[in-house]
Backbone as CSV, one residue per row, in Angstrom:
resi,resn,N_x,N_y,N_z,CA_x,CA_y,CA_z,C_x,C_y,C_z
1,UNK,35.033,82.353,-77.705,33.955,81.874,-78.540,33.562,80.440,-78.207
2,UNK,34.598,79.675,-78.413,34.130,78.407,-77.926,33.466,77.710,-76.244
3,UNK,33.783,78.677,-75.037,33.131,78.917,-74.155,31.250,79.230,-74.867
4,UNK,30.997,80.075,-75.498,29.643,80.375,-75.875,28.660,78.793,-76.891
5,UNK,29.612,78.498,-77.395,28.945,77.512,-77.890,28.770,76.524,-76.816
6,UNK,29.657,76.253,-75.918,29.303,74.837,-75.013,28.567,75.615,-73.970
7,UNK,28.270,76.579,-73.848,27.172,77.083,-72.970,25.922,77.072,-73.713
8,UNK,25.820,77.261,-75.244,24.596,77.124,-76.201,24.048,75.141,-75.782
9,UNK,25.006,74.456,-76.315,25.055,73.315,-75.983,24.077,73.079,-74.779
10,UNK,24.395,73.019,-73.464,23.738,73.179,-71.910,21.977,73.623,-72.238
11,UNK,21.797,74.427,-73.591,20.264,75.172,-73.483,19.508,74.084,-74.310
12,UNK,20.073,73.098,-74.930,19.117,71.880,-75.284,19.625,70.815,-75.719
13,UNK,18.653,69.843,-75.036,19.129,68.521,-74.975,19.978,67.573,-76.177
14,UNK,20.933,66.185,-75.714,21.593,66.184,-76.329,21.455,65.405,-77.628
15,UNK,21.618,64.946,-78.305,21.119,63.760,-79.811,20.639,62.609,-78.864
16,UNK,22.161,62.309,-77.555,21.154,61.049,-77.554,19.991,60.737,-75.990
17,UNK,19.920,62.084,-75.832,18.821,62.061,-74.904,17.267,61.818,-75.790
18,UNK,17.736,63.262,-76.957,16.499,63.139,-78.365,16.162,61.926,-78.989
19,UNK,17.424,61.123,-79.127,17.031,59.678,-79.668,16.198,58.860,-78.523
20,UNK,16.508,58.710,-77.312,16.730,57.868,-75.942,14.775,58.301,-75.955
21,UNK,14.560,59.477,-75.982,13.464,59.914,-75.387,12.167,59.588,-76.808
22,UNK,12.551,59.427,-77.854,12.133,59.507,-79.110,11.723,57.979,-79.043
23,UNK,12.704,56.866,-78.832,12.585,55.553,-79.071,11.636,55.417,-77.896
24,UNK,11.941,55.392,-76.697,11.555,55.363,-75.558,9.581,55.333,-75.195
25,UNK,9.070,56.542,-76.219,7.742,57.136,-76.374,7.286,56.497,-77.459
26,UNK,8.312,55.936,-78.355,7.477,54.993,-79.811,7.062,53.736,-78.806
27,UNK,8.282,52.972,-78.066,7.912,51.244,-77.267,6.479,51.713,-76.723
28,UNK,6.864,53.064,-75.769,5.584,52.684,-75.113,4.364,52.953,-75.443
29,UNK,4.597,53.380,-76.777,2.584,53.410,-77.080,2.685,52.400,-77.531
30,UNK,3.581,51.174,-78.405,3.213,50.304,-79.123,2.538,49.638,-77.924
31,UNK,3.530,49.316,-77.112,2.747,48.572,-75.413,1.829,48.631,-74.414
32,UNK,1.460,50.201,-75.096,0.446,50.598,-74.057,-0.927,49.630,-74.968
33,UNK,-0.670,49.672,-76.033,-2.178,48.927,-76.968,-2.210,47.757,-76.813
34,UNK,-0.719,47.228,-76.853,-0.975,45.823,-77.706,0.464,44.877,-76.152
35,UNK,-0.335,43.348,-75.781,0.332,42.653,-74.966,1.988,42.507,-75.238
36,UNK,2.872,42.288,-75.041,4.607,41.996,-75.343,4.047,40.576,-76.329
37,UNK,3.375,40.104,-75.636,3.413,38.395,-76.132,2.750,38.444,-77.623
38,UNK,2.017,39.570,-77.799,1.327,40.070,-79.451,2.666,40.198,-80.491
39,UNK,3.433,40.802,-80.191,3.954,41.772,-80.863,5.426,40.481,-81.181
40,UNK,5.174,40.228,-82.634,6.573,39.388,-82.967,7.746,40.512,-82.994
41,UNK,7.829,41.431,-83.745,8.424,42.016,-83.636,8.130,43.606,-83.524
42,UNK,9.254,44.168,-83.018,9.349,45.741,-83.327,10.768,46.463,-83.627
43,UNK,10.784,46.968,-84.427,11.853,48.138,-84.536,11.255,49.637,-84.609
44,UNK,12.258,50.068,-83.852,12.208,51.576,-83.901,13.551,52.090,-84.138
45,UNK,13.534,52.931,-84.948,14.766,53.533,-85.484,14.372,54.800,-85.520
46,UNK,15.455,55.978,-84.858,15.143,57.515,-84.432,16.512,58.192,-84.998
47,UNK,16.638,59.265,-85.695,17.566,59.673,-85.996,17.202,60.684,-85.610
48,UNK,18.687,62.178,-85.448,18.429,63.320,-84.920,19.443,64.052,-85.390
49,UNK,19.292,64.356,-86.898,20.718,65.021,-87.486,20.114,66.562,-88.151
50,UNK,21.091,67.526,-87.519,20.610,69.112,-88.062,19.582,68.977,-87.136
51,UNK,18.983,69.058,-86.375,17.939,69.680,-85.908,16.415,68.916,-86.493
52,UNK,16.884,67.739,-87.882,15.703,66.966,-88.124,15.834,65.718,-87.298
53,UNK,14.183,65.179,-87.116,14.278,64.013,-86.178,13.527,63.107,-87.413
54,UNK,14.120,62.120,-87.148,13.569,61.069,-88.094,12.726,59.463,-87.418
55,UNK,11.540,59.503,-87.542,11.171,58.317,-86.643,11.098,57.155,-87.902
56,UNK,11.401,55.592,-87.548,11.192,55.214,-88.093,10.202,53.848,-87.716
57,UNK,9.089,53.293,-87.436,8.690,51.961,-87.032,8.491,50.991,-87.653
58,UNK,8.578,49.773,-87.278,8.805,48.249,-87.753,7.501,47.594,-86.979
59,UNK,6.811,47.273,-87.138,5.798,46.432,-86.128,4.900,45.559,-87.041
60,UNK,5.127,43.777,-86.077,4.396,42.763,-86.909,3.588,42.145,-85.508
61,UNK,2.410,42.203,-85.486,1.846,42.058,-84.542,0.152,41.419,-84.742
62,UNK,0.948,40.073,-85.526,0.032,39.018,-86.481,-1.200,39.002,-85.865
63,UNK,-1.542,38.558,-84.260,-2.261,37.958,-83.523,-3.165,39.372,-82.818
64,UNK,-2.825,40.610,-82.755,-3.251,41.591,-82.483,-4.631,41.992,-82.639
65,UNK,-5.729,42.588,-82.295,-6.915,43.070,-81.896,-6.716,44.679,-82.726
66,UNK,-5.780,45.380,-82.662,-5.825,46.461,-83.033,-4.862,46.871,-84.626
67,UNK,-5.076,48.128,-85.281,-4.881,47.871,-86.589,-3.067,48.704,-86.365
68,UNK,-2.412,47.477,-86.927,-0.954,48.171,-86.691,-0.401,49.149,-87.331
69,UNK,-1.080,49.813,-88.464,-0.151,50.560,-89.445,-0.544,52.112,-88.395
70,UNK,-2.350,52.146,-87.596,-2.680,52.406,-87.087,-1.100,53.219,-86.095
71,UNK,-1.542,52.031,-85.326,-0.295,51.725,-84.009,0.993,52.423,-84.734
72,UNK,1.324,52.053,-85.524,2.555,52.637,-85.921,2.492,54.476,-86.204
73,UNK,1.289,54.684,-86.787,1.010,56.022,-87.093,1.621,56.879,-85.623
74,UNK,0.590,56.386,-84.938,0.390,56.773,-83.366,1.687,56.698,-82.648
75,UNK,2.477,55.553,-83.094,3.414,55.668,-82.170,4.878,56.745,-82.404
76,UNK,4.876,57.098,-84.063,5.375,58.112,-84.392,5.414,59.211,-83.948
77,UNK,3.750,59.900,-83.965,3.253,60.987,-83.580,3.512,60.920,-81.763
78,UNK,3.554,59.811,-81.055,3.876,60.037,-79.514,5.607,60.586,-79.501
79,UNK,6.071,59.611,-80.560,7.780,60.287,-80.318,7.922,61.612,-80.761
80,UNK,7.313,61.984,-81.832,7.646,63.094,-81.836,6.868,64.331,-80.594
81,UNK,5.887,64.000,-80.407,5.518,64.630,-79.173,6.365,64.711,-77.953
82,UNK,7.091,63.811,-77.663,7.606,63.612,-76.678,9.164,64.171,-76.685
83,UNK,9.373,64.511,-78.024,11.015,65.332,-77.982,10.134,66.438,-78.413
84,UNK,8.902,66.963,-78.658,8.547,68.522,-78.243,8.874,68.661,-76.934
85,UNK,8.441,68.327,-76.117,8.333,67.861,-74.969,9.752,67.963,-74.413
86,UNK,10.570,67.764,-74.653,11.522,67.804,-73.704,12.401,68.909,-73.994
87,UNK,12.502,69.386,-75.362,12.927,70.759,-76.085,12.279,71.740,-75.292
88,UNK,10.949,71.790,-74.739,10.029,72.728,-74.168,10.904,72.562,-73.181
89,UNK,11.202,71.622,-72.343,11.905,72.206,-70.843,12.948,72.541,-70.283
90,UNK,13.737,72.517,-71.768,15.058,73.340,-71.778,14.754,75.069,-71.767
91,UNK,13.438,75.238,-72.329,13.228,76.642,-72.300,13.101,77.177,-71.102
């Protein structure tokens, strides 16, 4: 039995590839909008427990051109796109 589960294991990716790939797709939309030198701060916080993913963003980006709660929306919706995304290519 326990052979079958670590072969289940192998058919999709691991928490912290899901986190790695989750955080990874929030930075880069915040960056794709807005300069490094804009952005005082950012946090991203990704959790991946049971099968739920949890995004979380932080962004103060005083001096910015574009609307951050915006940016933050967006950059959610890229992480979670992006662990569809990688769940798909375990299939």
């Amino acid at each position: 039995m326990s052979g079958d589960h670590a072969e289940s294991d192998e058919l999709r990716p691991t928490n912290r590839e899901i986190i790695d790939t989750a955080s990874d797709a929030a930075e880069g939309l915040v960056f794709s909008r807005y300069k490094q030198s804009d952005v005082t701060d950012l946090d991203v916080t990704v959790q991946f427990e049971e099968g739920t993913l949890n995004v979380d963003v932080y962004l103060n980006a005083p001096k910015a051109n574009h609307d951050p709660e915006q940016i933050v929306t967006d950059a959610v919706s890229a992480a979670e796109a992006a662990v569809d995304e990688l769940f798909a290519s375990y299939d």
